[in-house]
C-alpha positions in Angstrom: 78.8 120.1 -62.1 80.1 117.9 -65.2 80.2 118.9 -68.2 79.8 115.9 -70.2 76.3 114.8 -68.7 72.8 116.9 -69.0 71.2 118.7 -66.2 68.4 115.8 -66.0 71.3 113.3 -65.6 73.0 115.2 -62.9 69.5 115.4 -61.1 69.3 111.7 -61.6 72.8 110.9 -60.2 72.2 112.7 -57.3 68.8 111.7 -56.6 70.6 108.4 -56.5 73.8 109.1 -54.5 70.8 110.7 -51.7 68.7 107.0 -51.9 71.9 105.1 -51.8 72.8 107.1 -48.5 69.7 106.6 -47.2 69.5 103.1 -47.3 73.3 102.6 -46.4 72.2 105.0 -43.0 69.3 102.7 -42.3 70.5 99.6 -42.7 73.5 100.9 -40.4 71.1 101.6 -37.8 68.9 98.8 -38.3 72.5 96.7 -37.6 73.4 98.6 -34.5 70.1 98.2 -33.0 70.0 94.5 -33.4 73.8 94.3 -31.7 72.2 96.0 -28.2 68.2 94.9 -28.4 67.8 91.4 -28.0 64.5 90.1 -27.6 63.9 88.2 -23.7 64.7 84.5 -23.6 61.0 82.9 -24.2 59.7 86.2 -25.2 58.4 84.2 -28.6 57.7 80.9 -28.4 55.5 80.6 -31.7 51.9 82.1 -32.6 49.3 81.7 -29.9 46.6 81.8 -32.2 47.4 78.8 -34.2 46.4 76.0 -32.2 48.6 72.3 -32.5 47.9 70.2 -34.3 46.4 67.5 -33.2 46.9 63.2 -32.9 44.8 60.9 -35.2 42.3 61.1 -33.4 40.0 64.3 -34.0 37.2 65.9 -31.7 33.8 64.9 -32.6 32.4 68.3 -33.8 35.2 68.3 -36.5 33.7 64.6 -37.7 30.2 64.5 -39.7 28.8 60.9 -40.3 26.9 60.9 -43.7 24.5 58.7 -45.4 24.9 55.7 -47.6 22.9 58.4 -50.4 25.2 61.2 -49.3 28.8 59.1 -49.5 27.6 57.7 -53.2 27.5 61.5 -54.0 30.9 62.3 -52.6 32.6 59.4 -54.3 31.1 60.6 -57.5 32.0 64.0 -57.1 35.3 63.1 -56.2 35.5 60.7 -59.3 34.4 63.6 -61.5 37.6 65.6 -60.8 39.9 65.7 -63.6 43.5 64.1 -62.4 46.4 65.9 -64.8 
């Protein structure tokens, strides 16, 4: 093919010039298939499975009271925690 370049560098180009076709051709078709497939008004109106969040004020099985012995231990724990 040229004369100036080895046979692993004509291999190379035209591995190249076959990957750069290939992506041209699919990023043309992804473009033409967004132009005429447009999703349904309200088709996607966020994640289902995340739940909102909620006010202030939280259910009671997401609260746990704790003890004068057990809130001493948190404070310290929390106190123990390096700040950088």
């Amino acid at each position: 093919m040229f004369t100036s370049m080895s046979l692993v560098q004509e291999i190379g180009l035209a591995v190249l010039v076959v990957a750069a076709l290939v992506w041209v051709i699919g990023l043309g078709h992804m473009l033409w298939d967004s132009r005429f497939h447009h999703p349904e008004p309200g088709a996607f109106e966020g994640l289902a499975f995340i739940p909102a969040q909620r006010g202030t004020a939280s259910h009671p099985m997401e609260s746990v009271e704790l003890t004068e012995e057990e809130e001493r231990a948190f404070a310290g724990l929390v106190r123990s925690i390096p700040l950088h």
